[in-house]
C-alpha positions as semicolon CSV with decimal commas, in nm:
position;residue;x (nm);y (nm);z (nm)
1;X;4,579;16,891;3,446
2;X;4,525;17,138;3,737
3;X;4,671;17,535;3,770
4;X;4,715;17,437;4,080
5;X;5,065;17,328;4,276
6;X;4,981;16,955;4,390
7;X;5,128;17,097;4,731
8;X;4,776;16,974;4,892
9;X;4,646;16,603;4,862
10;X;4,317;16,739;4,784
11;X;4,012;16,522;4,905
12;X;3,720;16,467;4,640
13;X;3,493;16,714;4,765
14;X;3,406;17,038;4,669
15;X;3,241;17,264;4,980
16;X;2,993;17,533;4,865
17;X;2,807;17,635;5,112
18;X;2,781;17,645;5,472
19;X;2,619;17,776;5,814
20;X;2,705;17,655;6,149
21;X;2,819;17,318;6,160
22;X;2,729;17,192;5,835
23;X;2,832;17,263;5,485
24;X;2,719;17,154;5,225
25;X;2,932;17,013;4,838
26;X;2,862;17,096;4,470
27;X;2,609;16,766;4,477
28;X;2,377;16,911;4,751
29;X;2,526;16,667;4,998
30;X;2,535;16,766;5,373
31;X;2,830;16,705;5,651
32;X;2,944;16,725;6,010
33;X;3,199;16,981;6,004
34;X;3,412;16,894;6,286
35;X;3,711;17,035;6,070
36;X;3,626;17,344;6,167
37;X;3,880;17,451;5,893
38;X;4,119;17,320;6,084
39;X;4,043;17,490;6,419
40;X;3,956;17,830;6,230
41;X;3,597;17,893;6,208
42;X;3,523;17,967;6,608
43;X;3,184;18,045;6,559
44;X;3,095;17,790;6,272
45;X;3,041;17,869;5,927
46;X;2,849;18,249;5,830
47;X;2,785;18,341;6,208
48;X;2,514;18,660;6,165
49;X;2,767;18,842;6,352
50;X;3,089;18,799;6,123
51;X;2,849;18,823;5,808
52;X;2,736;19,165;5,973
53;X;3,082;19,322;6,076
54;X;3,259;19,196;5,740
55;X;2,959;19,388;5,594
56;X;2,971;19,682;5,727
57;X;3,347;19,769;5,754
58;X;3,379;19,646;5,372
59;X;3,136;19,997;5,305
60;X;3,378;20,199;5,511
61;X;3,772;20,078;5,489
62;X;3,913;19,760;5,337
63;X;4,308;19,887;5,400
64;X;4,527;20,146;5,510
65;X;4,890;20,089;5,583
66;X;5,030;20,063;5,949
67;X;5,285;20,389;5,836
68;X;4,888;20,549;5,974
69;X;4,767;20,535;6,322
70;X;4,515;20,251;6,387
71;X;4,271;20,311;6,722
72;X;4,100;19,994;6,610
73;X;4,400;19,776;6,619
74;X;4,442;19,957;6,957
75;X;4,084;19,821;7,063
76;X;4,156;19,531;6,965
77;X;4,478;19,462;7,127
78;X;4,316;19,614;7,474
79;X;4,059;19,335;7,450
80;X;4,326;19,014;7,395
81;X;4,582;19,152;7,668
82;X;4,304;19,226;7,918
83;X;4,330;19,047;8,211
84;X;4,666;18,919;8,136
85;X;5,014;18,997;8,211
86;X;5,060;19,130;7,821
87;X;5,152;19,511;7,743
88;X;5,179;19,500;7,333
89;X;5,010;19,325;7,031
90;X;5,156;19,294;6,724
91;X;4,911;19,193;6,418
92;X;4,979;19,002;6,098
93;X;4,820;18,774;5,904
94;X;4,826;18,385;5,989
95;X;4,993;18,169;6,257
96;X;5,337;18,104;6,083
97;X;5,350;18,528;6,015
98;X;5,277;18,504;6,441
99;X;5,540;18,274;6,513
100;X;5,805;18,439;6,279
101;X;5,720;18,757;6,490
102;X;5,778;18,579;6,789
103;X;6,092;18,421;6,705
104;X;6,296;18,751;6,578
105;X;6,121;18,896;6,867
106;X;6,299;18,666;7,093
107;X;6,625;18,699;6,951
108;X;6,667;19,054;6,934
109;X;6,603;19,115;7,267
110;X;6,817;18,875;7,466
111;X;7,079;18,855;7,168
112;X;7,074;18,521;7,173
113;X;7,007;18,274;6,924
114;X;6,929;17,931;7,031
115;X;6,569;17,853;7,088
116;X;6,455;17,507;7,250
117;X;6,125;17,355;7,070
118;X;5,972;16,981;7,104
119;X;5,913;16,681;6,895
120;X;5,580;16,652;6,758
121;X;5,513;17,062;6,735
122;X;5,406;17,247;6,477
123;X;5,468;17,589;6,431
124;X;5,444;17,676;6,048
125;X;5,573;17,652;5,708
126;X;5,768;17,931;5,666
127;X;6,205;17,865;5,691
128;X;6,174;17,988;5,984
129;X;5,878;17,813;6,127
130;X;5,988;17,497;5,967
131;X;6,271;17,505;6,172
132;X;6,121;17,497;6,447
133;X;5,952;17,249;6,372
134;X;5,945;16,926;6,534
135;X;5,857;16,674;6,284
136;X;6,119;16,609;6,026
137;X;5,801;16,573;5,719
138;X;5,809;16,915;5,698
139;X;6,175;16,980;5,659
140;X;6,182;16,733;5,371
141;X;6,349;16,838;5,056
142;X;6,447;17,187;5,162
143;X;6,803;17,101;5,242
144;X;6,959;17,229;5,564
145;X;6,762;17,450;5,843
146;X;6,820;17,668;6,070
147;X;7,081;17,522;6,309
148;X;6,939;17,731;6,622
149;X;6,643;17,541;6,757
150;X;6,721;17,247;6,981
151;X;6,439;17,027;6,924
152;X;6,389;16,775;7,262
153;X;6,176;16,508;7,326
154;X;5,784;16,695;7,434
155;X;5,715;16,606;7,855
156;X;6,057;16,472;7,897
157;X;6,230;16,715;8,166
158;X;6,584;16,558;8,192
159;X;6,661;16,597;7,836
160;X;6,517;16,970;7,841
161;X;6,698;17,012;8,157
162;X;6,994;16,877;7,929
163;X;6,987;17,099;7,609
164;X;6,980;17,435;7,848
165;X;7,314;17,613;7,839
166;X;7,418;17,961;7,813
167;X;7,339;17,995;7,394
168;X;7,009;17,930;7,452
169;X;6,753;18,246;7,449
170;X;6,383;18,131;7,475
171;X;6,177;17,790;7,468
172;X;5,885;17,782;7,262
173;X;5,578;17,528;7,268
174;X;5,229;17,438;7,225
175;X;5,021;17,374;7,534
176;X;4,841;17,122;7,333
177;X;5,012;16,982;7,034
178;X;4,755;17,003;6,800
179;X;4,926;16,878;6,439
180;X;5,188;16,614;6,653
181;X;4,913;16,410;6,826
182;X;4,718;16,607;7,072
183;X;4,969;16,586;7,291
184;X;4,922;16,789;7,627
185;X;5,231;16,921;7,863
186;X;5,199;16,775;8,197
187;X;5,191;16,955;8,485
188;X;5,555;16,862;8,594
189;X;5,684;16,963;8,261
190;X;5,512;17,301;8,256
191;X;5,663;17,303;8,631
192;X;6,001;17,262;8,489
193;X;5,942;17,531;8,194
194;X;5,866;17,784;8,428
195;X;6,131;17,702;8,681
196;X;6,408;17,723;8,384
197;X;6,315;17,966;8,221
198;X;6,279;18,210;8,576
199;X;6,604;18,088;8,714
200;X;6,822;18,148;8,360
201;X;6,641;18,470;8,213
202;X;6,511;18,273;7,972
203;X;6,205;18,356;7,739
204;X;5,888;18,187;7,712
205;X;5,746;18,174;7,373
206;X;5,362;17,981;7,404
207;X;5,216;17,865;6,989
208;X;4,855;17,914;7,058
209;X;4,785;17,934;6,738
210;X;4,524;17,621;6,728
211;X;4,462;17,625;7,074
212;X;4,392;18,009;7,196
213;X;4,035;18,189;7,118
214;X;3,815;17,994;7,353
215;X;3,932;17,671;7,186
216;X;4,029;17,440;7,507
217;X;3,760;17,577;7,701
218;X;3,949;17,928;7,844
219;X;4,042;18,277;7,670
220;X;4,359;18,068;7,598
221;X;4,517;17,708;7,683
222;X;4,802;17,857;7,894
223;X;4,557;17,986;8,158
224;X;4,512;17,617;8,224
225;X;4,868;17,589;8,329
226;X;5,159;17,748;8,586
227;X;5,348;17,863;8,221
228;X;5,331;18,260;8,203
229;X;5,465;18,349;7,887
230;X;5,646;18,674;7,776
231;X;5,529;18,593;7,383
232;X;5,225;18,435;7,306
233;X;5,128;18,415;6,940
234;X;4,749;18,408;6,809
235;X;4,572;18,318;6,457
236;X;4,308;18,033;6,349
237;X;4,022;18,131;6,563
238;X;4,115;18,477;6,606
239;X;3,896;18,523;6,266
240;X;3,684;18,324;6,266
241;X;3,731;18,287;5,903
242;X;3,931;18,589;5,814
243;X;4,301;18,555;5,751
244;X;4,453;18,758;6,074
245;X;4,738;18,641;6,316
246;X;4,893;18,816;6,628
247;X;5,171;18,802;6,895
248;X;5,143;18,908;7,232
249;X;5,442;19,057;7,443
250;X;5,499;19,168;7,809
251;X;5,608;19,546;7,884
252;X;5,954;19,453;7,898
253;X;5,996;19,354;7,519
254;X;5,800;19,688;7,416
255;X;6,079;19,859;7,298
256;X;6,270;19,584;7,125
257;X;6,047;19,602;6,841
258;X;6,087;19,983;6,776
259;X;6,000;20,130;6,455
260;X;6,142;19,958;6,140
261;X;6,269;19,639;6,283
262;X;5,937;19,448;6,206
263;X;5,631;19,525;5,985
264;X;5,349;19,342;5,704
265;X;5,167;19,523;5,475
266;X;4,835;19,364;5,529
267;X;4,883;19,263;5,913
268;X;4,596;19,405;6,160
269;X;4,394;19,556;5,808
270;X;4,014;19,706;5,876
271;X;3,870;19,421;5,764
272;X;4,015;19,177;5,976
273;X;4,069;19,345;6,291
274;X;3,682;19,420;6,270
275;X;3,571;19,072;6,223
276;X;3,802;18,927;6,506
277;X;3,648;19,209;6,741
278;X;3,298;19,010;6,637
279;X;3,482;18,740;6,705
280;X;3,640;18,827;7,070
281;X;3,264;18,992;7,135
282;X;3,108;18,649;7,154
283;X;3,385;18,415;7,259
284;X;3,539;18,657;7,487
285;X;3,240;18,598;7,744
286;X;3,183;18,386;8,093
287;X;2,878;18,250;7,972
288;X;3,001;18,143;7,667
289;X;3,351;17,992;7,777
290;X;3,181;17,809;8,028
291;X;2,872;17,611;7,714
292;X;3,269;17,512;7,596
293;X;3,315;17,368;7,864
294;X;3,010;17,139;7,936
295;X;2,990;17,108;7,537
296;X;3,367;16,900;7,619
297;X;3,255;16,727;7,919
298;X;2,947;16,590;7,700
299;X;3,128;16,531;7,417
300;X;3,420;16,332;7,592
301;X;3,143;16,113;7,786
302;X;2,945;16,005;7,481
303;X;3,255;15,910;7,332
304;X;3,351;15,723;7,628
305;X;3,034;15,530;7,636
306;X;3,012;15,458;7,239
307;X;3,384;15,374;7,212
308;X;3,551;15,249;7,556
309;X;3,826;15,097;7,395
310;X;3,926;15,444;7,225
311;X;4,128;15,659;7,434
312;X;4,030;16,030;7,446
313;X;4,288;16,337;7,466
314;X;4,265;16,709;7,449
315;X;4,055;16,986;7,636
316;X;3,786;17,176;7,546
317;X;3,676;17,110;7,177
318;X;4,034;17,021;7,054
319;X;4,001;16,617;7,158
320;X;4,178;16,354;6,945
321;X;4,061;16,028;6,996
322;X;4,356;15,748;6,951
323;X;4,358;15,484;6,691
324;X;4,530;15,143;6,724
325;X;4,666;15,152;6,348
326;X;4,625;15,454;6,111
327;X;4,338;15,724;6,138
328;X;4,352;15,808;5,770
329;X;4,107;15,543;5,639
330;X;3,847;15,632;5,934
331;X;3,860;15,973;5,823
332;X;3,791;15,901;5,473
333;X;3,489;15,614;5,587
334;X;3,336;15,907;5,800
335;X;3,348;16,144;5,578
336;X;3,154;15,941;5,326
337;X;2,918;15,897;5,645
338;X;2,865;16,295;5,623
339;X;3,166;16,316;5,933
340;X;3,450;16,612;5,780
341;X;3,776;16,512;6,025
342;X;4,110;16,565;6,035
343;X;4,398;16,365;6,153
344;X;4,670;16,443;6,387
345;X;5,001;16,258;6,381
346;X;4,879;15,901;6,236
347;X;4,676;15,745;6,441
348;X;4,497;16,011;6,625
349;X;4,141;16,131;6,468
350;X;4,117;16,494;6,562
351;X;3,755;16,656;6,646
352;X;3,786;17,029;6,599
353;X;3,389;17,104;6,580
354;X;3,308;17,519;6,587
355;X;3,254;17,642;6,932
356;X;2,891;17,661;6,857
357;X;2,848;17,303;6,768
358;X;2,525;17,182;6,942
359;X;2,471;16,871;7,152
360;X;2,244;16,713;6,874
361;X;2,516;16,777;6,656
362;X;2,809;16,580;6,908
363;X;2,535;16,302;6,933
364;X;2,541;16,245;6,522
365;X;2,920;16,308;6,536
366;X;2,922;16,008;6,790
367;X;2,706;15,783;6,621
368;X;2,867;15,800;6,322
369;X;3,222;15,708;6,479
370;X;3,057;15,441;6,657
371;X;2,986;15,279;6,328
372;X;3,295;15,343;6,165
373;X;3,540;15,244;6,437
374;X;3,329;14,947;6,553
């Protein structure tokens, strides 16, 4: 009998090692890993670079508390709001801690407590989070939640249009549902966001979480849109590898979170601030932004040739390719083909490879797909 809470249906491998793309199990067997730890590991597995910064700052400062000024934290916060309409960074430790931030954040300052979300998102685990929330598997068994989100159908405008009254303080999505399907908000809906939320004061809350950090082929997915946020919250890529989570603010919120109204112990530590400036150093770039790019266009053509009857969704390297019946059983034949994939709402097989995957690498993802699905 495991230690372990069965929380996680565990598959039957056990990953030891692993550089780039491909890792490697306890049997010396090698895979695709177009997991990417679930949209985590930017720069694929034990990038020189991370190794070298994790390295380095371990033989200087693993943690101080935030009661201490931080000028790295401040570096690091310069670099994510440059170029962007954001003021302030706050820093914690994964994407739920983010989105917890983001909703207190909201609250406080317009002092009210009705937040609109969107069937199919995911924004965490938390009570909070979970709430949010738009898929009822993760409220499950916990009895009643939050009565404050208004959860409306995802690209539907009327029934957003519908749910706004006076109660309600912010709306909060995902650009690109990552967890609910790979769903992406149309331009008319993203239209209608920013129209609302302008014309009632309302707040814009944007979950990049999964998509931000280079993922969808820009610094993050938003860019990609008309939505201008006033909170945008940050994890999974951020580091690389390294547990770290942030939210982003405009000027205007600066002073709602004053001191004592918000605070983690760990949040924005040496460690991790340090590896997600390696991080931001490589991915932050033209150059590289743009290899995302082409790596996408390539990658959505070969799939397009090898599997024309598979519809293809996403941007950048977050692409889900849709199943006629249940993804699960693909994902288990490819990953007995040396394929590691995750699913996304059930019958959508989502490709998450690290940013750094190569083209030789996309054309062995591809083939093996083309077996399985054919």
């Amino acid at each position: 009998m495991s230690s372990l809470f069965p929380n996680y249906a565990r598959r039957p491998v056990h990953l030891i090692e692993g550089k780039g793309t491909i890792v490697k199990d306890e049997q010396g067997k090698s895979y695709l890993d177009f997991t990417s730890g679930i949209a985590v590991l930017s720069l694929g597995h034990a990038h020189t670079a991370i190794v070298k910064a994790l390295q380095e700052q371990s033989e200087r400062l693993w943690h101080t508390s935030n009661l201490f000024e931080s000028p790295k934290q401040e570096q690091l916060a310069n670099i994510l709001i440059e170029e962007t309409h954001f003021a302030h960074a706050f820093f914690c430790n994964s994407g739920a801690e983010a989105n917890e931030a983001a909703i207190k954040l909201a609250r406080k300052h317009t002092g009210k407590h009705v937040i609109i979300t969107f069937e199919n998102s995911f924004h965490g685990r938390t009570f909070g989070t979970m709430s949010a929330t738009g898929q009822e598997k993760v409220r499950q068994g916990f009895g009643p939640v939050l009565e404050t989100f208004r959860t409306v159908p995802f690209n539907d405008v009327e029934k957003l249009e519908a749910a706004i009254d006076d109660e309600v303080g912010a709306i909060m999505l995902e650009v690109i549902q990552g967890e609910g399907g790979v769903n992406k908000v149309t331009p008319e809906f993203a239209e209608a966001i920013s129209s609302i939320c302008e014309s009632k004061g309302i707040l814009l809350i944007v979950d990049e979480v999964q998509t931000g950090i280079g993922r969808t082929g820009t610094r993050y997915a938003y860019e990609q849109t008309v939505l201008k946020p006033d909170i945008m919250t940050l994890a999974k890529g951020l580091g690389g590898g390294f547990p770290i989570g942030a939210m982003l603010g405009t000027s205007e919120l600066g002073e709602t979170f004053g001191p004592g109204t918000h605070g983690t112990t760990f949040g924005g530590n040496p460690l991790a601030v340090r590896v997600a400036q390696a991080v931001l150093e490589h991915v932050f770039v033209s150059d590289f932004l743009d290899e995302v790019n082409k790596k996408s266009e390539y990658f959505v053509h070969k799939l397009n040739e090898a599997l024309p009857s598979y519809k293809v969704v996403g941007a950048g390297l977050l692409l889900g390719l849709v199943c006629e019946d249940e993804a699960a059983p693909y994902i288990t034949e490819a990953e007995k083909a040396g394929l590691l994939l995750v699913g996304a709402g059930p019958n959508v097989i989502r490709l998450l490879p690290p940013l750094t995957v190569t083209r030789d690498e996309i054309d062995q993802a591809v083939d093996i797909l083309r077996t399985i699905l054919n």
